[in-house]
GUGU-233884 format. One record per atom (N, C-alpha, C): residue in one letter; x negated, y negated, z negated; residue number from 1; atom name. Coordinates in steps of 0.001 Angstrom, whole numbers, plus 524288, in hexadecimal, padded with zeros to 5 digits. Atoms other than C-alpha are relative to their C-alpha. Example, Ala and Ser with C-alpha at 12.3 -4.5 7.8 and 13.67 -1.06 7.14 Angstrom:
2
<pt a; <7FC86; 804A6; 80000>; 1; N>
<pt a; <7CFF4; 81194; 7E188>; 1; CA>
<pt a; <7FC7C; 7FB50; 80000>; 1; C>
<pt s; <80334; 804A6; 8003C>; 2; N>
<pt s; <7CA9A; 80424; 7E41C>; 2; CA>
<pt s; <80302; 7FBBE; 7FD26>; 2; C>
This chain:
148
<pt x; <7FFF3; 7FA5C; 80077>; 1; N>
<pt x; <F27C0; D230A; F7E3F>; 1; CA>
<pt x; <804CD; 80220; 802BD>; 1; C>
<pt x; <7FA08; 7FEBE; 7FC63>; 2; N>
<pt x; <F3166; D2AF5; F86BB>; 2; CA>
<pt x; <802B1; 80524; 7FCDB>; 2; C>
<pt x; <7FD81; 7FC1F; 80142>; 3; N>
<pt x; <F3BF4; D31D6; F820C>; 3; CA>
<pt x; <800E1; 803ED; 8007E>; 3; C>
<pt x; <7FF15; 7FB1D; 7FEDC>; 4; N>
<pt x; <F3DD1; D3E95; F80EF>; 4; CA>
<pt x; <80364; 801EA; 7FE8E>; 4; C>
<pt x; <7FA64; 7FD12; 7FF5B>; 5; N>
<pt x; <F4991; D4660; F8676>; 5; CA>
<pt x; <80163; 803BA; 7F956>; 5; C>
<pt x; <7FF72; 7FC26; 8020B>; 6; N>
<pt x; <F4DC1; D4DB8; F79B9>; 6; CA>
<pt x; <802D1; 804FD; 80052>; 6; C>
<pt x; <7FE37; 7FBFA; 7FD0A>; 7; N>
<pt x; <F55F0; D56B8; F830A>; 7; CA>
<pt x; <7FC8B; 8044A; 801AB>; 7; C>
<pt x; <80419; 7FDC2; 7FCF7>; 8; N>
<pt x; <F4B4F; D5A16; F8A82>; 8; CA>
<pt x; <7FCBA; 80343; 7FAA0>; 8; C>
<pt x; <80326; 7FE42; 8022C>; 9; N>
<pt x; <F43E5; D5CC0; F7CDC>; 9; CA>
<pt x; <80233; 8064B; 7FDC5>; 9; C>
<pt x; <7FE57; 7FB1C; 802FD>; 10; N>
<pt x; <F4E29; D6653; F768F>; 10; CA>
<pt x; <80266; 801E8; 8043A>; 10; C>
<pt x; <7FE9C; 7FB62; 7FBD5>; 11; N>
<pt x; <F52B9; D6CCF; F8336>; 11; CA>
<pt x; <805A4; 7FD6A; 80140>; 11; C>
<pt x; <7F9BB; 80236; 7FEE5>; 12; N>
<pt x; <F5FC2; D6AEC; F8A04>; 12; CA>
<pt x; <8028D; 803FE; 805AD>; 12; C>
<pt x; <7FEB1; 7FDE1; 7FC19>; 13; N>
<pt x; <F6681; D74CE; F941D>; 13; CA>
<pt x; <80649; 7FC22; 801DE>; 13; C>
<pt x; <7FAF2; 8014B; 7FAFF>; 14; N>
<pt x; <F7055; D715D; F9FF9>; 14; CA>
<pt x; <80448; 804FB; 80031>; 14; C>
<pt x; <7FA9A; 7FB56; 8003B>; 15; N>
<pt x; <F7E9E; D7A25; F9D6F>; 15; CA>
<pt x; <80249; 7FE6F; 8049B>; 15; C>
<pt x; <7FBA5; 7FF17; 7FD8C>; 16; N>
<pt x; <F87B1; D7C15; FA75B>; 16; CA>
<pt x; <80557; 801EE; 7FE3B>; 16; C>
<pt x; <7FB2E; 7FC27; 801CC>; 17; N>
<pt x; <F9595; D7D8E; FA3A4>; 17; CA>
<pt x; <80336; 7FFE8; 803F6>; 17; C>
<pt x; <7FD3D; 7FE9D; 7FADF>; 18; N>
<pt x; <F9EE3; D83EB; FAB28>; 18; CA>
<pt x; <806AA; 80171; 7FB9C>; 18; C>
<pt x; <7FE41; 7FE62; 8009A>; 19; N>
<pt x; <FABFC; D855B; FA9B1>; 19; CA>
<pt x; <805E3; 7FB1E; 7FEAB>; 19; C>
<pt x; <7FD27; 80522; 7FE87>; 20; N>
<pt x; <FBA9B; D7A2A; FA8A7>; 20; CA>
<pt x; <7FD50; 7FCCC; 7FB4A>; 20; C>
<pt x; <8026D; 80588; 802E3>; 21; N>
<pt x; <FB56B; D6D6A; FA38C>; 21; CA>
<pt x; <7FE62; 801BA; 7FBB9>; 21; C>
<pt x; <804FE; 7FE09; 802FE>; 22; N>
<pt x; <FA85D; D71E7; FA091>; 22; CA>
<pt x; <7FE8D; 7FA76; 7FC00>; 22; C>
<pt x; <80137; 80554; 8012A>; 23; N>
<pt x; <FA63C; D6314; F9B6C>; 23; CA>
<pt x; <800A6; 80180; 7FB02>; 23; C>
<pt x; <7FDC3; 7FDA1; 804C0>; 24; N>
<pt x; <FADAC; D67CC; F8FF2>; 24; CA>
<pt x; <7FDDD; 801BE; 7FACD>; 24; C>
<pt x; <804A5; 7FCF2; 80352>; 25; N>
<pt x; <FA331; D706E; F8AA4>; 25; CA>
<pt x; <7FC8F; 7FCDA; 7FE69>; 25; C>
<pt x; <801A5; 802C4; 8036B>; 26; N>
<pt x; <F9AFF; D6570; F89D1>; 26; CA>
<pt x; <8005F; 7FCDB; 7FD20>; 26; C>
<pt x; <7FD5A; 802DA; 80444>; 27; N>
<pt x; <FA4CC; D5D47; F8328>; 27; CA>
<pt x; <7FF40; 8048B; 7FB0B>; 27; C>
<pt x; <80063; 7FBC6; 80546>; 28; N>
<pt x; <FA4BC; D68E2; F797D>; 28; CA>
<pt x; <7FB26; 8006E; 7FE15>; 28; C>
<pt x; <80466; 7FEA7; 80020>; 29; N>
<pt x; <F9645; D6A9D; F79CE>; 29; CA>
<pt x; <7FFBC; 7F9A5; 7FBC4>; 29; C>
<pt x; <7FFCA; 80561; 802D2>; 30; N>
<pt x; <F95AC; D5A99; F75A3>; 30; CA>
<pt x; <80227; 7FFF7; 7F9AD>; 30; C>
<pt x; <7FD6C; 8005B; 804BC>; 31; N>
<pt x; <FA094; D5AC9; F6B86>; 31; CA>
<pt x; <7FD76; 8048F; 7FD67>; 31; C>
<pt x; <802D2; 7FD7D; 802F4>; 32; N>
<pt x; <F986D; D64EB; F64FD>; 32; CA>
<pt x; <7FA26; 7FEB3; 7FDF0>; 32; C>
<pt x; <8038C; 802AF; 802FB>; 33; N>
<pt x; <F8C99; D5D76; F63CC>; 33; CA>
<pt x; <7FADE; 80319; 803FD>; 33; C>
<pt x; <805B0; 7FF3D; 7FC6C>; 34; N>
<pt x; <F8300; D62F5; F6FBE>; 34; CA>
<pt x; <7FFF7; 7FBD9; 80344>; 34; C>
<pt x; <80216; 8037C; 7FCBC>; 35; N>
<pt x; <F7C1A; D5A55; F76F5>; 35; CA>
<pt x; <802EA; 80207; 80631>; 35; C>
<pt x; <7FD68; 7FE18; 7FC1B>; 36; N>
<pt x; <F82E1; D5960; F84D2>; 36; CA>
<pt x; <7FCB7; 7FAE7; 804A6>; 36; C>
<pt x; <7FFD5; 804E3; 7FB8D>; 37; N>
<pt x; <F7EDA; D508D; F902C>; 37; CA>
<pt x; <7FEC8; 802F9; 805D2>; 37; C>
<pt x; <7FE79; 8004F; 7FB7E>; 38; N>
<pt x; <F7E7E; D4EFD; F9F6D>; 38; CA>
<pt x; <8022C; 80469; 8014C>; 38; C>
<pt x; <7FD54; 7FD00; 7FD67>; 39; N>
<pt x; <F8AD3; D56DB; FA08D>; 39; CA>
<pt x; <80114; 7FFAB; 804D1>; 39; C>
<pt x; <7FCEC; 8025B; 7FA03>; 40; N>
<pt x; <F8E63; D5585; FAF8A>; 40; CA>
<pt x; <802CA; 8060C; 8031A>; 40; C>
<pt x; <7FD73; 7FBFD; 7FCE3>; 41; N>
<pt x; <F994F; D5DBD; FB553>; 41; CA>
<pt x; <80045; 80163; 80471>; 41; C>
<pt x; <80169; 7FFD1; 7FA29>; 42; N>
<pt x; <F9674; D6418; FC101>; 42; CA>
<pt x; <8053B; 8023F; 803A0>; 42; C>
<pt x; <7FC8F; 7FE17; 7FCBE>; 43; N>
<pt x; <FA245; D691A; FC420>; 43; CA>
<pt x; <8051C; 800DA; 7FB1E>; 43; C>
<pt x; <7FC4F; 801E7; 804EB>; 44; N>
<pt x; <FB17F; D6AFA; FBD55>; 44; CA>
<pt x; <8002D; 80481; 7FC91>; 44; C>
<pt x; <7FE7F; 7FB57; 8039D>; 45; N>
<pt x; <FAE80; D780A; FB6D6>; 45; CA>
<pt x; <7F8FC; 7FF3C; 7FF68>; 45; C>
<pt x; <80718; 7FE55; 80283>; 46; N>
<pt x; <F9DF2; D764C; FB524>; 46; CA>
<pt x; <7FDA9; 7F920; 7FE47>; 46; C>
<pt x; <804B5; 80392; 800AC>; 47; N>
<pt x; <F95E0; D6B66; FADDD>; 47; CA>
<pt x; <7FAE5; 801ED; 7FD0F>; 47; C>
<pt x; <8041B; 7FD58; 80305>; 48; N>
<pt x; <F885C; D6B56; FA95A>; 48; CA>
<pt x; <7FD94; 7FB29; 7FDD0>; 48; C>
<pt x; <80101; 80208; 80300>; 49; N>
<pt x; <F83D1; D6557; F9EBB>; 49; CA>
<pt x; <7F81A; 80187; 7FBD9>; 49; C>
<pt x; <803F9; 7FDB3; 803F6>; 50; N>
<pt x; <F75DC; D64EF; F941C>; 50; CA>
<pt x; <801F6; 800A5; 7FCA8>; 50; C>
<pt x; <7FEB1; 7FE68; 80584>; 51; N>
<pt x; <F768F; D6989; F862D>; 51; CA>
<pt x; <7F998; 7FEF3; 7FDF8>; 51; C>
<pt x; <80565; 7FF6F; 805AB>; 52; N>
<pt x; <F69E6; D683E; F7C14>; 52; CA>
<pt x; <7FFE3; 80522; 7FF8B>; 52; C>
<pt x; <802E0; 7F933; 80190>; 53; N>
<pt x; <F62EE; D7757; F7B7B>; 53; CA>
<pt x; <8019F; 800C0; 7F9EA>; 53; C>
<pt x; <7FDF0; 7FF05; 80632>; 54; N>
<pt x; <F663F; D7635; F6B13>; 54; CA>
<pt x; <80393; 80134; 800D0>; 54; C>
<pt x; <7F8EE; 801FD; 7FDE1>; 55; N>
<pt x; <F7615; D7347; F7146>; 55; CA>
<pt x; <7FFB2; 80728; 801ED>; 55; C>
<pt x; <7FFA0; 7FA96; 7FB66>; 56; N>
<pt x; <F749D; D816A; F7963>; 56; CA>
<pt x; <80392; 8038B; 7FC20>; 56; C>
<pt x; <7FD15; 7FB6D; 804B0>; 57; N>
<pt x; <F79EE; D8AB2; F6B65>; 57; CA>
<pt x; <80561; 7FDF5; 7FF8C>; 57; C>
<pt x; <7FA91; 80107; 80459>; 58; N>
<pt x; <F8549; D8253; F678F>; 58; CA>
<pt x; <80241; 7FFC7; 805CA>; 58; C>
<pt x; <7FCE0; 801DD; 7FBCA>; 59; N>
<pt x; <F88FC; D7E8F; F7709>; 59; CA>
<pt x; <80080; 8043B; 8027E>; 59; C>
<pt x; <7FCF6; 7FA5A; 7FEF0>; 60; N>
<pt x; <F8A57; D8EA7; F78B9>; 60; CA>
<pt x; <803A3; 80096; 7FD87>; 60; C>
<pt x; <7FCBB; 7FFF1; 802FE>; 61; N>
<pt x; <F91C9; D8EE6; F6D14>; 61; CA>
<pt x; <8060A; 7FD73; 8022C>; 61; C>
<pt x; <7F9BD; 80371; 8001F>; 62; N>
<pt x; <F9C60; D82F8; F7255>; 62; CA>
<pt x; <800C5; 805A1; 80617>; 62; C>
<pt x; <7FC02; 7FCE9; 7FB58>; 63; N>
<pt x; <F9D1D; D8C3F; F7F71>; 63; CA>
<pt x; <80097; 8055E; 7FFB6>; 63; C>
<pt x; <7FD4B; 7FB8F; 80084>; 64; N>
<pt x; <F9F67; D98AD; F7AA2>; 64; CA>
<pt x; <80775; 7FFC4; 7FE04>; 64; C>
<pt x; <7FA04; 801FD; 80241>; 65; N>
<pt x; <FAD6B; D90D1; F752A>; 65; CA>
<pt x; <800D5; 7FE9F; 803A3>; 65; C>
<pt x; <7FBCF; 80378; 7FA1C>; 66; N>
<pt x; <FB110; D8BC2; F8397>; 66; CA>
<pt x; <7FED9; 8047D; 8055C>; 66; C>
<pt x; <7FE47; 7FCFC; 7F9F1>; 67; N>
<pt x; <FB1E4; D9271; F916E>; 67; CA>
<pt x; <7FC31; 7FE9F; 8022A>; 67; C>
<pt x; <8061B; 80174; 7FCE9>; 68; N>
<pt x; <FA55B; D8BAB; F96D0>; 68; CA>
<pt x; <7FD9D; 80387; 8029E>; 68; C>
<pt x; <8071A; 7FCBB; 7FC1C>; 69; N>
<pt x; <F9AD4; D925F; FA08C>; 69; CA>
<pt x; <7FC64; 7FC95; 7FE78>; 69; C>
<pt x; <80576; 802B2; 7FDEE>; 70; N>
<pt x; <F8D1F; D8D13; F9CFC>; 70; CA>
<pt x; <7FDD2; 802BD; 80251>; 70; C>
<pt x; <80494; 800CC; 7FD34>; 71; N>
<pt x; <F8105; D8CD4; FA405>; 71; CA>
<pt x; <7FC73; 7FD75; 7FEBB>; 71; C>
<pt x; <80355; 80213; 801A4>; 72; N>
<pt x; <F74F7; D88F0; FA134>; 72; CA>
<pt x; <7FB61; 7FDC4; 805B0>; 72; C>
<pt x; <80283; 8000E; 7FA62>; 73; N>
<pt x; <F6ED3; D81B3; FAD4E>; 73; CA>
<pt x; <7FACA; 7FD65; 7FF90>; 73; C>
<pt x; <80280; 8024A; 80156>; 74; N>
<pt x; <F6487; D7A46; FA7B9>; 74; CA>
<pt x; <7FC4E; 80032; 7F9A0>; 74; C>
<pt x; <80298; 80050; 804AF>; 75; N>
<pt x; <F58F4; D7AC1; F9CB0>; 75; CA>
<pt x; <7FB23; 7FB2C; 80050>; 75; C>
<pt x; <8034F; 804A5; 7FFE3>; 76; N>
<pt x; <F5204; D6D4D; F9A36>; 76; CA>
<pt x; <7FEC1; 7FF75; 7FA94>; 76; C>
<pt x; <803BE; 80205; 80748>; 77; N>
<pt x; <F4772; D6917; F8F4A>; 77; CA>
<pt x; <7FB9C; 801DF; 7FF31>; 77; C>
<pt x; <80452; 7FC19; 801A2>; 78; N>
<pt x; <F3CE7; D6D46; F8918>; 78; CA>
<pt x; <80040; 804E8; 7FF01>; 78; C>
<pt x; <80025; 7FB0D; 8025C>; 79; N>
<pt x; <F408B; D79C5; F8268>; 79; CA>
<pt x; <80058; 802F0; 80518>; 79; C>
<pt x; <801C2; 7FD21; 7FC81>; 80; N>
<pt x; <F41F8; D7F12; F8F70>; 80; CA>
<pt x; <7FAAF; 7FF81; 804B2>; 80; C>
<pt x; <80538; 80106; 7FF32>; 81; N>
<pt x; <F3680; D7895; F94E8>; 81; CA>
<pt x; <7FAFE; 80303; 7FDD4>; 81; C>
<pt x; <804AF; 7FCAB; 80312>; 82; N>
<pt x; <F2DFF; D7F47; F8AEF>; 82; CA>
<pt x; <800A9; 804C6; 8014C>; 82; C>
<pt x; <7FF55; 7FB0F; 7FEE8>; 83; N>
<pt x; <F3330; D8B24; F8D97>; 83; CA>
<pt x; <7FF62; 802E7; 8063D>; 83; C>
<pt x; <802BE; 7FFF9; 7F8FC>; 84; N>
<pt x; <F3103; D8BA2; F9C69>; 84; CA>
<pt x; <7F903; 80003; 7FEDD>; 84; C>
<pt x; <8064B; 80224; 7FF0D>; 85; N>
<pt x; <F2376; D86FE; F996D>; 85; CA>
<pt x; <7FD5F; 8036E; 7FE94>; 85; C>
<pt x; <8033C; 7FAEC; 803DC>; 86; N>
<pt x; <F2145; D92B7; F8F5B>; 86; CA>
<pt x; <80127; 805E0; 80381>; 86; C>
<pt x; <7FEE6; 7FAD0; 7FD9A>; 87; N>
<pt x; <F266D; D9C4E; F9A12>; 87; CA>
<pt x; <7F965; 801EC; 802E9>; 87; C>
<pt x; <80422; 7FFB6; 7FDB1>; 88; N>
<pt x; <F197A; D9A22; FA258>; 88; CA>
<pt x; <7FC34; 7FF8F; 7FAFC>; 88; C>
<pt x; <80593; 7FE7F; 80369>; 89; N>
<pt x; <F0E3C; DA1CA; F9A03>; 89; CA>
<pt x; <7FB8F; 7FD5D; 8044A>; 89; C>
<pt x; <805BE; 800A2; 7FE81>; 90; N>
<pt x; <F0346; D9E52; FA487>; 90; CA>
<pt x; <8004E; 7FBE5; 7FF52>; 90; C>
<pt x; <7FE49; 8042F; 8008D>; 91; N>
<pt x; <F06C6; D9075; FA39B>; 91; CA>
<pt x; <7FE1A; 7FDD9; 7F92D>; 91; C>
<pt x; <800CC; 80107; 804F3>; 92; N>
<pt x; <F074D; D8E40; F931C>; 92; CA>
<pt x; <7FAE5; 80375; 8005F>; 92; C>
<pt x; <8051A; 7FD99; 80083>; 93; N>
<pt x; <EFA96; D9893; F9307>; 93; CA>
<pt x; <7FBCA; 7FDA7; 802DE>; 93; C>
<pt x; <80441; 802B3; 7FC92>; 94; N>
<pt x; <EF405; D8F2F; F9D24>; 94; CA>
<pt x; <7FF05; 7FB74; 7FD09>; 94; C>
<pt x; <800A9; 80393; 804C8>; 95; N>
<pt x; <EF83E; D837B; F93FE>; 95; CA>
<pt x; <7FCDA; 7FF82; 7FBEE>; 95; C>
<pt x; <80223; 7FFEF; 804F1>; 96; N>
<pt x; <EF439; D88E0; F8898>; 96; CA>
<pt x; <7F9D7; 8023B; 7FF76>; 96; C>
<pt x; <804B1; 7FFEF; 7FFDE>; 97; N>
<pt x; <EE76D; D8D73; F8CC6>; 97; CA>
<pt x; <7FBDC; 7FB17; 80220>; 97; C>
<pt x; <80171; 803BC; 7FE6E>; 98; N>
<pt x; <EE57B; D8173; F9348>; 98; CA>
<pt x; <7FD8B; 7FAB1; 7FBB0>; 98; C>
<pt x; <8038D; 80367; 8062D>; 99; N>
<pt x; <EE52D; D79AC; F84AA>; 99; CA>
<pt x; <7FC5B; 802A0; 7FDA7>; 99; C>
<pt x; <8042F; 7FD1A; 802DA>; 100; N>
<pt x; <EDD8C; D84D3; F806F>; 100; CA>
<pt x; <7FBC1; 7FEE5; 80125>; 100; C>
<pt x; <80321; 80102; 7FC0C>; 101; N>
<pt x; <ED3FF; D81C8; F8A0D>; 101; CA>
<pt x; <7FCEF; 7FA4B; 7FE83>; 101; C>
<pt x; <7FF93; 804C0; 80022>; 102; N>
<pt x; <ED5CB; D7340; F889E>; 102; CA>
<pt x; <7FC7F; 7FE50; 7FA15>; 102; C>
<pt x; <800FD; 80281; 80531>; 103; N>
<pt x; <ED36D; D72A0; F7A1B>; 103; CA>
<pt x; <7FB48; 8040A; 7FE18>; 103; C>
<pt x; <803F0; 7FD2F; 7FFCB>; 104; N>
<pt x; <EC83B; D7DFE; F78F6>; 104; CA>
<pt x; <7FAB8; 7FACE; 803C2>; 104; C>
<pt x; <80385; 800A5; 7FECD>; 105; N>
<pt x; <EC0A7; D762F; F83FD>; 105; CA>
<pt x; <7FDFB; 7F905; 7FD70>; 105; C>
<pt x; <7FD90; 804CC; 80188>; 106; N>
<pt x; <EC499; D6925; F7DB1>; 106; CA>
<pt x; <7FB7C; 7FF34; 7F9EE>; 106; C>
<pt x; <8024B; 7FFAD; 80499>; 107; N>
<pt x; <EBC2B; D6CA3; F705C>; 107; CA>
<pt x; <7FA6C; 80378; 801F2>; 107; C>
<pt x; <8056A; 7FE24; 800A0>; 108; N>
<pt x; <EAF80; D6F04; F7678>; 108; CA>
<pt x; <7FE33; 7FB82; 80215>; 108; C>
<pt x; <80313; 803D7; 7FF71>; 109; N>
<pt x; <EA45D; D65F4; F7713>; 109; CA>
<pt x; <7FB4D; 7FFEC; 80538>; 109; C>
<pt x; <8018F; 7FFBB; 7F9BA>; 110; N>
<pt x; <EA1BA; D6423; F86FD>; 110; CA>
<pt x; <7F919; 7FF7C; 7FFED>; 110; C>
<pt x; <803D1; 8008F; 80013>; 111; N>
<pt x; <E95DB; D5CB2; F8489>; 111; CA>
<pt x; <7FDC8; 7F9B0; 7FCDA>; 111; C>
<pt x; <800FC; 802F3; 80438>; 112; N>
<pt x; <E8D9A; D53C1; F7BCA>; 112; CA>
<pt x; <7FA34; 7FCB4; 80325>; 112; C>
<pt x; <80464; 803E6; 7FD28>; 113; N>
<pt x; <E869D; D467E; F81D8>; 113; CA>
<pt x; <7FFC8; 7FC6C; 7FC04>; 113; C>
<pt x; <801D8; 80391; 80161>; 114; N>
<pt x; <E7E19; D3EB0; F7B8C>; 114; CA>
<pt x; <7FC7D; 7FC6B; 80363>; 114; C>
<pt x; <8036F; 80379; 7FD0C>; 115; N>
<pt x; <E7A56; D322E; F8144>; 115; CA>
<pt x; <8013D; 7FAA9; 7FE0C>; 115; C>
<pt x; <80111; 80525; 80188>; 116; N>
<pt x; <E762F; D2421; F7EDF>; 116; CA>
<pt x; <7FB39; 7FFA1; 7FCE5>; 116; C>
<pt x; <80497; 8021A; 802A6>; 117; N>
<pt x; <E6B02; D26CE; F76BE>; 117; CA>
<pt x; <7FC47; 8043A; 8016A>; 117; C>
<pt x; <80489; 7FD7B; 7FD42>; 118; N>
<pt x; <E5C19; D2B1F; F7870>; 118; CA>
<pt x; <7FF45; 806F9; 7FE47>; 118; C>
<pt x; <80081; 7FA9C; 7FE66>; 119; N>
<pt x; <E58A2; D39A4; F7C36>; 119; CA>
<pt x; <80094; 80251; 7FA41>; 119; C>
<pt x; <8004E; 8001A; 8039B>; 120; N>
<pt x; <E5377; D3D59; F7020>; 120; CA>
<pt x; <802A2; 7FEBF; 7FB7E>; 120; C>
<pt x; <7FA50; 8005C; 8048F>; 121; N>
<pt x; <E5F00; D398F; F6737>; 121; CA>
<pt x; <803AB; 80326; 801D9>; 121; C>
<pt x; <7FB4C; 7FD4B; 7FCE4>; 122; N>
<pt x; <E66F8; D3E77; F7130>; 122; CA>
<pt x; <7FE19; 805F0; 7FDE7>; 122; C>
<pt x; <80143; 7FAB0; 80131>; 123; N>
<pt x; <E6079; D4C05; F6EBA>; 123; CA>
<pt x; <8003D; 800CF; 7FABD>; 123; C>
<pt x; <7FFB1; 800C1; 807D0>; 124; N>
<pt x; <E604F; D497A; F5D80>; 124; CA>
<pt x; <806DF; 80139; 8012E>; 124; C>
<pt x; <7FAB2; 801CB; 7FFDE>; 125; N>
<pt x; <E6EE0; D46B2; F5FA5>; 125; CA>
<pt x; <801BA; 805F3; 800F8>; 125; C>
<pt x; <7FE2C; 7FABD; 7FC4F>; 126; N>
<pt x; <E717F; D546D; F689A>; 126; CA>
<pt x; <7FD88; 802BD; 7FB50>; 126; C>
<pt x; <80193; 7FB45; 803E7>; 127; N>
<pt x; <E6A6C; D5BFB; F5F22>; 127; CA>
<pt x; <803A2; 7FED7; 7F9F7>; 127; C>
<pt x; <7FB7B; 8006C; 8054B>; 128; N>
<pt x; <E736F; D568A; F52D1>; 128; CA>
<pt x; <804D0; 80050; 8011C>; 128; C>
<pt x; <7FBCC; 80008; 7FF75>; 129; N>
<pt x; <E7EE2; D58A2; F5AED>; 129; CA>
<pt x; <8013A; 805D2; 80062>; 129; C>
<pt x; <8009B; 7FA99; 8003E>; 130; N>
<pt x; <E7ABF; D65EC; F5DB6>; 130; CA>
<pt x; <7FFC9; 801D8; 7FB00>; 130; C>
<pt x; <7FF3A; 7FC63; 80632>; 131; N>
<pt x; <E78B7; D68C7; F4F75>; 131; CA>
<pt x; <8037D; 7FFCE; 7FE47>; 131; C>
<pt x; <7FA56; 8021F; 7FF3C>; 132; N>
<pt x; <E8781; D6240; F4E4F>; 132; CA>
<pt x; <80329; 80455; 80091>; 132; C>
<pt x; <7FE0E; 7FCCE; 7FC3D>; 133; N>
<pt x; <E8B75; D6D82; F5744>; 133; CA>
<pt x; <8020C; 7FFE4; 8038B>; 133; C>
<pt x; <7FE9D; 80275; 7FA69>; 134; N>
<pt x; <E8D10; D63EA; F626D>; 134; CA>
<pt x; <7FE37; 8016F; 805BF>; 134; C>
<pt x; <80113; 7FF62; 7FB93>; 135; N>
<pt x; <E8B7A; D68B2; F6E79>; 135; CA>
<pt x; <802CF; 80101; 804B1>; 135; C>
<pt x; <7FC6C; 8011A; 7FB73>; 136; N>
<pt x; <E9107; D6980; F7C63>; 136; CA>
<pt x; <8025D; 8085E; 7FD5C>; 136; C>
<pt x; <7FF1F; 7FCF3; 800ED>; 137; N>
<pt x; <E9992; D76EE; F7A14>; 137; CA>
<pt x; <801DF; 80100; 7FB4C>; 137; C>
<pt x; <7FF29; 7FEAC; 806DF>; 138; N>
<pt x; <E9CB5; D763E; F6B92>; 138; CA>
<pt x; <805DE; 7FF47; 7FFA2>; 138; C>
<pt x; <7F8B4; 7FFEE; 801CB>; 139; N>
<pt x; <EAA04; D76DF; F6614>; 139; CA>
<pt x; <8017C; 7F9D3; 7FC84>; 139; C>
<pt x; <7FF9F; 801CA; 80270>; 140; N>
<pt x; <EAF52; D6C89; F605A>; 140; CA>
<pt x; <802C0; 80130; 7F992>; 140; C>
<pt x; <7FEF8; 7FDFE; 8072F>; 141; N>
<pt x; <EB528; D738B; F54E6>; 141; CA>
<pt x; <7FB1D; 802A2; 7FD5A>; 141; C>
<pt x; <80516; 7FE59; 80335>; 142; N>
<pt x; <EA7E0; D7835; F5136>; 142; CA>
<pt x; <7FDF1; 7FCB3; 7FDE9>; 142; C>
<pt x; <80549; 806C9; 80238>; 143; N>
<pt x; <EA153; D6A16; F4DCE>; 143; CA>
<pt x; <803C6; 80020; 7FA44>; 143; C>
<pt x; <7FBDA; 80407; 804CD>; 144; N>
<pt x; <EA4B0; D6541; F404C>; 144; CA>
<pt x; <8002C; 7FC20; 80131>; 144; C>
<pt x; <7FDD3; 804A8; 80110>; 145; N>
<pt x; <EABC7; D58F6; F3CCD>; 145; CA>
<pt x; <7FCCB; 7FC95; 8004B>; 145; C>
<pt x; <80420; 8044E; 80076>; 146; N>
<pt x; <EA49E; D4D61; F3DED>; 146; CA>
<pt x; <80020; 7FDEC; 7F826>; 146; C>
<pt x; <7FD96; 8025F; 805A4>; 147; N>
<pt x; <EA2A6; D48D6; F2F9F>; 147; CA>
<pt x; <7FCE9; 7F8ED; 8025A>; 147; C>
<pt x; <800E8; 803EC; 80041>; 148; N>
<pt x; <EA03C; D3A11; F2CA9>; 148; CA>
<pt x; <7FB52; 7FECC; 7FC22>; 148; C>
């Protein structure tokens, strides 16, 4: 079974910090208990780092107490995945008519063959399936249950 990212599941944005040994911030960000990884400094006053989407409230909180510039350069995961996906109405309305479609044509009874035995049974048979309420066109939520 393959693992699944739990980053990817609860969301995760890409910060930019700006401003002297930005690194700092995510030493602060850490010693506070947010998730921090692939910090890489791009330069001696900017690195950019992820955080965990939950991490986003408390890791405004540590930089309203320091001198920092963020940026937000990056949104990865699902939660924004879904939300892209829910922007396009013709798209989810094509989807969702598409199971409608799917599962409406899915519960009707195409057509009803009897074969292997002689004419005449074959026709006894069609007429007790018809009294059933078997027939090509019928619903399947209309038949009762089979009993035993």
């Amino acid at each position: 079974m393959k693992h699944l990212n739990s980053k990817a599941v609860t969301g995760y944005v890409t910060i930019l910090v700006k401003g002297t040994a930005p690194e700092m911030f995510f030493q602060k960000c850490a010693n506070a208990g947010i998730s921090v990884w692939d910090v890489k400094k791009r330069d001696t006053d900017l690195c950019e780092g992820n955080i965990k989407l939950s991490d986003i409230k408390q890791m405004k909180h540590i930089r309203r107490k320091t001198i920092y510039k963020i940026t937000f350069t990056g949104k990865n995961g699902y939660p924004f995945l879904i939300r892209r996906f829910l922007k396009k109405k013709p798209l989810v309305l094509g989807l969702f008519f598409s199971v409608l479609l799917f599962f409406f044509l899915s519960n009707i009874i195409w057509e009803v063959k009897i074969s292997g035995v002689p004419k005449d049974i074959e026709e006894k048979i069609d007429k007790q399936l018809v009294s059933y309420g078997i027939h090509p066109g019928a619903w399947l939520f209309s038949l009762d249950p089979p009993t035993a």
